[in-house]
KOLNUVO-568812 format. One line per field, with one value per residue (C-alpha): residue in one letter; y, z, x. Coordinates in steps of 0.02 Angstrom, whole numbers. Last residue first. Layout:
res (A;...)
Y (Y;...)
Z (Z;...)
X (X;...)
end
This chain:
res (X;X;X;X;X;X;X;X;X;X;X;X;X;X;X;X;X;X;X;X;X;X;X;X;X;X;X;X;X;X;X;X;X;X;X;X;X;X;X;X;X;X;X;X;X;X;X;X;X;X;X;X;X;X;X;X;X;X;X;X;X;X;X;X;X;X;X;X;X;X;X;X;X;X;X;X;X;X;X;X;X;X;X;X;X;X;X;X;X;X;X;X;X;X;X;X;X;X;X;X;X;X;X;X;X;X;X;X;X;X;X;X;X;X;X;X;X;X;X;X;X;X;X;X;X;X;X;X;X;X;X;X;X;X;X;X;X;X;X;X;X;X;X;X;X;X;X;X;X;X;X;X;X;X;X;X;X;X;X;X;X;X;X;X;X;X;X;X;X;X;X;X;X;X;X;X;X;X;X;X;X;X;X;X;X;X;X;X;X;X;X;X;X;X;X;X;X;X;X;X;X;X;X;X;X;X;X;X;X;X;X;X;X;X;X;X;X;X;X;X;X;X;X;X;X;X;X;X;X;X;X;X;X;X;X;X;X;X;X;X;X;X;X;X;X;X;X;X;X;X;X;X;X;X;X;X;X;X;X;X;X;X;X;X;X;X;X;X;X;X;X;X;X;X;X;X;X;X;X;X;X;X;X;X;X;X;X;X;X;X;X;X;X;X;X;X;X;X;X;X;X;X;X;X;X;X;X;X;X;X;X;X;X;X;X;X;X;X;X;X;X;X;X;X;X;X;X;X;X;X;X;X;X;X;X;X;X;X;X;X;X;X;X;X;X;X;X;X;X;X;X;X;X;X;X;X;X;X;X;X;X;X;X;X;X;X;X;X;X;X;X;X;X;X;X;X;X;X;X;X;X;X;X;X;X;X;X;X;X;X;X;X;X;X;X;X;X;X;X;X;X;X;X;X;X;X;X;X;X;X;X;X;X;X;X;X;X;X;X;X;X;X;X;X;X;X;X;X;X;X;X;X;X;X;X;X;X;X;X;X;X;X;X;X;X;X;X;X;X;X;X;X;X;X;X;X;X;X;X;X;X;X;X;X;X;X;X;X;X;X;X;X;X;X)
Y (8084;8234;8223;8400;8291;8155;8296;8386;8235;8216;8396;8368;8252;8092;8006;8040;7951;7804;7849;7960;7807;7698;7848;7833;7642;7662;7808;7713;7560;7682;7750;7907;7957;7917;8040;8179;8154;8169;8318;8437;8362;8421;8609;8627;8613;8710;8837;8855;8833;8982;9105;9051;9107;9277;9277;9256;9437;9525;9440;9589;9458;9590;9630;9481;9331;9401;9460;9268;9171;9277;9217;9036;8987;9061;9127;8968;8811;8861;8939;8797;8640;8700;8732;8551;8473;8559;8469;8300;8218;8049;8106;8265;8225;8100;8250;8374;8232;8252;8446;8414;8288;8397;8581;8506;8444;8587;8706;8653;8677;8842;8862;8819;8951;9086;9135;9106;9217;9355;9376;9365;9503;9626;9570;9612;9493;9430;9311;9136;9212;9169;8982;8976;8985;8899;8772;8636;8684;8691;8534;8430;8517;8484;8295;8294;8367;8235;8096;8152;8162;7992;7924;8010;7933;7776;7809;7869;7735;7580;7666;7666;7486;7434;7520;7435;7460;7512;7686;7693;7618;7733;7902;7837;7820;7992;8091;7999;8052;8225;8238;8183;8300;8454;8390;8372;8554;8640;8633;8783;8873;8866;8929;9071;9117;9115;9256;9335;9377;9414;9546;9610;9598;9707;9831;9844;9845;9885;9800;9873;9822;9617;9604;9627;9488;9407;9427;9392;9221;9210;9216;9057;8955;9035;9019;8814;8786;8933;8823;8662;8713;8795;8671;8522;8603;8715;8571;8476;8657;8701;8544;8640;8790;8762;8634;8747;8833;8680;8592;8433;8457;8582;8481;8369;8230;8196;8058;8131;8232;8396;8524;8454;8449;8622;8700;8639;8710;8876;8876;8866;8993;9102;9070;9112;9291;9330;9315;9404;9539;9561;9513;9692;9804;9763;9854;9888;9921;9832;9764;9749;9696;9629;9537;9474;9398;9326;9237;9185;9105;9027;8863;8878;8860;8707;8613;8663;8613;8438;8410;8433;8326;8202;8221;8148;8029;8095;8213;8265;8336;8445;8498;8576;8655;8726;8787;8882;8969;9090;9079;9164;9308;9330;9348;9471;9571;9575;9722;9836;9731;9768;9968;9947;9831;9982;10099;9987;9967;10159;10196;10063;9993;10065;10043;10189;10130;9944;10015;10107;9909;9852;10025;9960;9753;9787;9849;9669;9603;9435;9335;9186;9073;9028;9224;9239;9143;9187;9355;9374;9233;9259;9416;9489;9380;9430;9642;9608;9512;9633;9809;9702;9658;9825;9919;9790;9829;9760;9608;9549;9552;9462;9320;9331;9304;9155;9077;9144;9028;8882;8866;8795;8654;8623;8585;8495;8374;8352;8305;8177;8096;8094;7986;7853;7871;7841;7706;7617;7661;7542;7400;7407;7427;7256;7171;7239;7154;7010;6956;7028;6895;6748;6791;6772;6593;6517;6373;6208;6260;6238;6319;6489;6485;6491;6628;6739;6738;6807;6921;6998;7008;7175;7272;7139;7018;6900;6979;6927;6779;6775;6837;6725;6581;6631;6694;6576;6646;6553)
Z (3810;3848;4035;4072;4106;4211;4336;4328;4384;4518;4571;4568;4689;4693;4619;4432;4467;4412;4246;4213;4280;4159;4045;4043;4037;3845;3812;3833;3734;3608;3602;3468;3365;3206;3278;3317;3132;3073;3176;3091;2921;2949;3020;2879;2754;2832;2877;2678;2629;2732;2675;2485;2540;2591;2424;2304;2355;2301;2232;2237;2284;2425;2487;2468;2447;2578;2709;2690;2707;2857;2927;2858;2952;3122;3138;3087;3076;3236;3345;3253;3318;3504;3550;3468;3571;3733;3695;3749;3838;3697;3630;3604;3526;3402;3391;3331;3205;3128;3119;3035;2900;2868;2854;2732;2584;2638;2589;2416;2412;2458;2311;2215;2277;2259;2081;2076;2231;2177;2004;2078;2187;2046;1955;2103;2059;2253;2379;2246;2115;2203;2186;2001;1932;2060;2070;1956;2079;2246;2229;2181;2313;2423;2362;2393;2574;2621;2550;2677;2834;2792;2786;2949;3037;2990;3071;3215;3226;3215;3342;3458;3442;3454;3613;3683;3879;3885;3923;3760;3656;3742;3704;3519;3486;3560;3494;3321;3322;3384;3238;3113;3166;3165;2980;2929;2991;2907;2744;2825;2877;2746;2643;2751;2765;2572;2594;2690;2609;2461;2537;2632;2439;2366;2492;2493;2306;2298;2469;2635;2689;2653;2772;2920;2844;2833;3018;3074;2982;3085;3228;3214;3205;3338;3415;3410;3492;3619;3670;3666;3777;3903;3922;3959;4123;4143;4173;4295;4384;4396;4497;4627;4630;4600;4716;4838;4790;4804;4644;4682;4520;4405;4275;4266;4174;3969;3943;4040;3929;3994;4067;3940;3775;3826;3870;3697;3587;3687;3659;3467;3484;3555;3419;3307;3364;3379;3217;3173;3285;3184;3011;3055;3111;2934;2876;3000;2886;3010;2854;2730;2860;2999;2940;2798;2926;3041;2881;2842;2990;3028;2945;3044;3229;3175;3093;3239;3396;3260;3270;3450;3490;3390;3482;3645;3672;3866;3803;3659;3786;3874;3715;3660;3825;3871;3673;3669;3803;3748;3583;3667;3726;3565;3478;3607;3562;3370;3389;3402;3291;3147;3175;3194;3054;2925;3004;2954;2779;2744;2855;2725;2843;2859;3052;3105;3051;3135;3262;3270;3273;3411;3513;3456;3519;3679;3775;3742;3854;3835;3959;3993;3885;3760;3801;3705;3556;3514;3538;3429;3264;3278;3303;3203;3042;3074;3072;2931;2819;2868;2830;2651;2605;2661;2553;2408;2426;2539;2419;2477;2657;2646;2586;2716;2844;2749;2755;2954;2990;2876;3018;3121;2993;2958;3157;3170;3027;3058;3228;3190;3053;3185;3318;3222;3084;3194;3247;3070;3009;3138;3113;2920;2985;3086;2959;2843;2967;2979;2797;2775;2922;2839;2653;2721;2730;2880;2885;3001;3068;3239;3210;3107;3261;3400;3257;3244;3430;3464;3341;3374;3561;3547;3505;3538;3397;3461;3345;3192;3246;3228;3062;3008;3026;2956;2799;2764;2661;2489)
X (4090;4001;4016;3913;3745;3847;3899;3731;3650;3766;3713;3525;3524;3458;3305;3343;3525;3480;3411;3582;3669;3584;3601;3785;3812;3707;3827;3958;3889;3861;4029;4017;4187;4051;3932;4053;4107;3933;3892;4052;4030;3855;3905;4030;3919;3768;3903;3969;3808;3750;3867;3833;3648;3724;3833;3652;3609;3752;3894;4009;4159;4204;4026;3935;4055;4165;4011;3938;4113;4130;3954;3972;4140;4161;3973;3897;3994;4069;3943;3826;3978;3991;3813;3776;3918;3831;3669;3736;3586;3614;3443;3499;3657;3538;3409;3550;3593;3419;3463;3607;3557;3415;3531;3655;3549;3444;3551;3564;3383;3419;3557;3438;3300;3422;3407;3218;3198;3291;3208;3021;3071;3139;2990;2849;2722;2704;2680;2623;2723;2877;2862;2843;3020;3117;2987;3103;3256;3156;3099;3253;3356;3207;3190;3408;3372;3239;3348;3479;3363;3304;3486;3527;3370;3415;3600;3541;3408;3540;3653;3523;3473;3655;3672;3502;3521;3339;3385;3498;3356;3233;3348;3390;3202;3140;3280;3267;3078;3112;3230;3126;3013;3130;3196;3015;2946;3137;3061;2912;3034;3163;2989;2973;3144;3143;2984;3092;3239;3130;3059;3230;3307;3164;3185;3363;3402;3587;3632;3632;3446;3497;3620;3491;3403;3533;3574;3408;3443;3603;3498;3414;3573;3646;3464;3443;3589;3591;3418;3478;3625;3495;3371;3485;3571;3408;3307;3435;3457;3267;3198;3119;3053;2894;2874;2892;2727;2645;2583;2457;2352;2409;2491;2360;2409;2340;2195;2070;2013;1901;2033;2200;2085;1995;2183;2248;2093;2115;2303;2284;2137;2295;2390;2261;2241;2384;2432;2264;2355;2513;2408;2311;2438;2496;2363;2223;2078;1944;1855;1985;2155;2078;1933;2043;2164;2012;1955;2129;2178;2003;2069;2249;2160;2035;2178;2292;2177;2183;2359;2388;2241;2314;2499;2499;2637;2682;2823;2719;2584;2697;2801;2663;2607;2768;2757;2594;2620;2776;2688;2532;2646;2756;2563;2518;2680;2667;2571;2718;2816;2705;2716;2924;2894;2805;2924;3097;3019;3006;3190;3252;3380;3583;3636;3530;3368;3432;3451;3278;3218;3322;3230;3062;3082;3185;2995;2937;3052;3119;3240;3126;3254;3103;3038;3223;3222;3021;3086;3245;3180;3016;3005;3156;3090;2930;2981;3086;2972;2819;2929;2977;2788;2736;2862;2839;2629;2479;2439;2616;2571;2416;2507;2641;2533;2465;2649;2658;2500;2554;2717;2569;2496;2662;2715;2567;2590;2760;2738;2621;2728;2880;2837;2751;2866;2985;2931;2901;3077;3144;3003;3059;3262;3238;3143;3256;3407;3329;3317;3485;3540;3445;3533;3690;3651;3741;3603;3621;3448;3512;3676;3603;3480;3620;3736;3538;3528;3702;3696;3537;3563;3651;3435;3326;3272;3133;3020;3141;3143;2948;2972;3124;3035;2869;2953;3054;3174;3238)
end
């Protein structure tokens, strides 16, 4: 029998590496080495675990859905417009999102590289119908690049102080006029897929409005723009860009090998029908990938304060949590995306030849996921442990040195078609887990825990010892 008042406020006086040693001084005074007493303590322990991240996370999720919904109704329209539409619109948002958002993120992107990429692409084998239609759609994609490009300083601004209602509900308000403003645009106006580019736009920037009201009248949130100096600005850059950058290539390799499916896609059999499809399973990766991102925030948040608070065993604790929920979210996705196999494409279009595509692949997508939440949710525990580098190293890897070959043999030699560019990414979503797992298991927590003291301590000096202890991956 547990005592349940006993072991609770125990339990509360659990702290991270002093849960041994407390539980063995009360095991003594209570004359009880019941095993039973330490797994009472340690679901206490994994309930108030699970609880913050849920805290963290849940919000996150919940916005981030709310704004990937936007590109899901975008794609609605699109598919009442015709296949040709439908397959000019997947390729021109998949390039978008995928090329520009990735590069204004690095403040390298130029809107005027969007048209010539796209005549490339003519060249290198597209649907010339389909590449016009994006080439049209890209062209007034640009605001909406532009209001991302703001929308996600400020995002991550207010997350990084524990804001994230406000957040939530700027998107509620933002995603609800979505489709009005897209059926404004496309039957009244008559704009086509001109049209969803600019109603695109058009929400994202209400998304911004609804941020900068919060930020001006709250006072909740800091003022970013109180006390800057112009030198100021240019300070602090090389610390930033040190994490910044890593996380960034990290994110795009893995990113850009969707543009590169996609870009498969227009030399098979069927091109237009398989670019269509092509996107609308981006589209729903997209929108699986909003709980594996927010997970991983969540385990970056907690594994970064338990290793700042000299809490090893703390860390190590949510990592591995936050593995198990990543993996149970992949198997319900598997799960999902089997039994919907045969009903999720008629929600975009009626299209047959589409409808066919999509229910073949959507296993092995589900499949995928198995692979791709574990991964991502062990992205946040490198993150959280300021080692972004080993993430660089493990998608250039899994990705175009396992899964992009695999991809082109399956396709092309193996005559597999469609369904051997989604092979191509289980092989790297495969390898890429195995890949984080075993860096996570070589991990030394109480290293890394003596690591971010110094990283703590050495906020206050210069920028170049940080750098040193940044680029010191184990």
């Amino acid at each position: 029998m547990c005592p349940g008042s006993d072991i609770e406020s125990l339990g509360k006086d659990l702290n991270g590496d002093h849960q041994h040693q407390l539980l063995r001084s009360y095991n003594e005074e209570t004359g009880d080495g019941d095993k039973l007493i330490h797994s009472c303590l340690q679901m206490i322990n994994v309930g108030d675990e699970l609880l913050s991240i849920g805290k963290i996370s849940g919000p996150i999720m919940m916005a981030s859905m709310l704004i990937q919904s936007r590109t899901i109704i975008s794609m609605l329209f699109l598919s009442h417009l015709g296949q040709e539409e439908l397959a000019g619109g997947s390729l021109a948002m998949g390039f978008g999102n995928i090329t520009g958002v990735c590069h204004q993120r690095s403040i390298l992107w130029d809107g005027s590289h969007l048209r010539p990429s796209l005549r490339r692409q003519t060249i290198l084998g597209q649907d010339p119908d389909a590449t016009k239609i994006a080439e049209v759609f890209l062209v007034s994609f640009i605001p909406e690049l532009i209001a991302q490009a703001l929308l996600h300083p400020i995002r991550i601004f207010l997350k990084s102080q524990g804001i994230t209602t406000p957040i939530t509900m700027a998107a509620v308000c933002a995603v609800l006029l979505h489709p009005l403003i897209n059926y404004i645009f496309t039957a009244y106006f008559q704009l086509g897929v001109k049209g969803i580019a600019l109603a695109l736009a058009c929400t994202t920037f209400n998304l911004n409005l609804g941020l900068m009201v919060y930020m001006v009248v709250s006072e909740t949130p800091l003022k970013p723009w109180h006390g800057v100096k112009v030198l100021l600005i240019f300070q602090g850059w090389k610390p930033l860009l040190t994490l910044a950058l890593p996380s960034l290539f990290s994110v795009c390799l893995e990113w850009w090998w969707y543009e590169i499916m996609l870009f498969l896609c227009g030399l098979l059999d069927s091109p237009k029908a398989s670019v269509a499809a092509m996107g609308i399973l981006i589209q729903t990766t997209g929108f699986l990938y909003n709980f594996p991102y927010s997970l991983s925030s969540g385990i970056s948040t907690r594994v970064s304060q338990a290793l700042g608070a000299g809490q090893p065993s703390c860390a190590h604790r949510a990592a591995n949590i936050g593995l198990v929920l990543a993996f149970l979210f992949g198997v319900s996705a598997f799960v999902v995306t089997t039994v919907l196999r045969s009903w999720w494409g008629k929600l975009f279009t009626d299209e047959p030849q589409i409808l066919d595509l999509i229910s073949t692949v959507l296993p092995i997508l589900g499949l995928c996921e198995v692979g791709n939440s574990p991964q991502t949710a062990a992205c946040g525990v490198l993150t959280g442990t300021a080692r972004p580098k080993d993430g660089v190293r493990i998608n250039l890897c899994s990705f175009y040195i396992v899964g992009l070959p695999v991809a082109i043999l399956t396709t092309f030699t193996f005559k597999l078609g469609f369904k051997g560019l989604w092979f191509g990414l289980l092989a790297a979503q495969i390898s890429c887990v195995c890949m984080m797992i075993y860096t996570l298991v070589q991990t030394d927590w109480k290293h890394q825990a003596k690591r971010a003291d110094k990283l703590t301590t050495a906020a206050a000096d210069k920028d170049d010892l940080e750098t040193s202890l940044l680029t010191s991956d184990h």
